[in-house]
C-alpha positions in Angstrom: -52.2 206.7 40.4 -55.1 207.2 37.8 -56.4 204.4 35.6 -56.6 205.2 32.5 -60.1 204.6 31.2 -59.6 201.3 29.5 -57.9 199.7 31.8 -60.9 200.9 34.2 -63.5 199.7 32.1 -62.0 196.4 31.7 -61.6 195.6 35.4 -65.2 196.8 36.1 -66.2 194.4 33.1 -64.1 191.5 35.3 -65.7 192.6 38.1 -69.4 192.4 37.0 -69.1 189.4 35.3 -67.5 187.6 38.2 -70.5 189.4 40.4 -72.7 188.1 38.0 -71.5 184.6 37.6 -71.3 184.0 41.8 -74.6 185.3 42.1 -76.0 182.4 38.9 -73.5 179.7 41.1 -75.3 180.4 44.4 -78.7 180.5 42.9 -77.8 177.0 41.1 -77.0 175.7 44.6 -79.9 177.4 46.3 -82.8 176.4 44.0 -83.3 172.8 43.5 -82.4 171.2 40.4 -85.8 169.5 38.4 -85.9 166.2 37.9 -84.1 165.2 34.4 -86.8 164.4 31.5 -87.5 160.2 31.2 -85.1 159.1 28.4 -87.1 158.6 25.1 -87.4 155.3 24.0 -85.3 154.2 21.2 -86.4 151.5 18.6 -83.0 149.7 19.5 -83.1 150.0 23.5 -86.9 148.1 22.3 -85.2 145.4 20.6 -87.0 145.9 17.7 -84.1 144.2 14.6 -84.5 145.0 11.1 -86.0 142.4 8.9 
């Protein structure tokens, strides 16, 4: 039968956004992830102690 135009809008909204989000996953497991940034040094990890 014929969708009515909501309901045909929404799936084609379901649709692209799945599209869309398969298309991020495999380029997230194509592309090599960069190295995380060095951890920025904390005045505890230091040892520094309050006087």
């Amino acid at each position: 039968g014929m969708r009515t135009a909501p309901e045909a809008a929404r799936h084609y909204c379901v649709t692209r956004s799945a599209a869309r989000l398969m298309d991020v996953y495999a380029t997230a497991l194509t592309r090599p992830l960069p190295p995380p940034p060095p951890p920025s040094p904390s005045p505890a990890s230091q040892g520094v102690t309050p006087a």
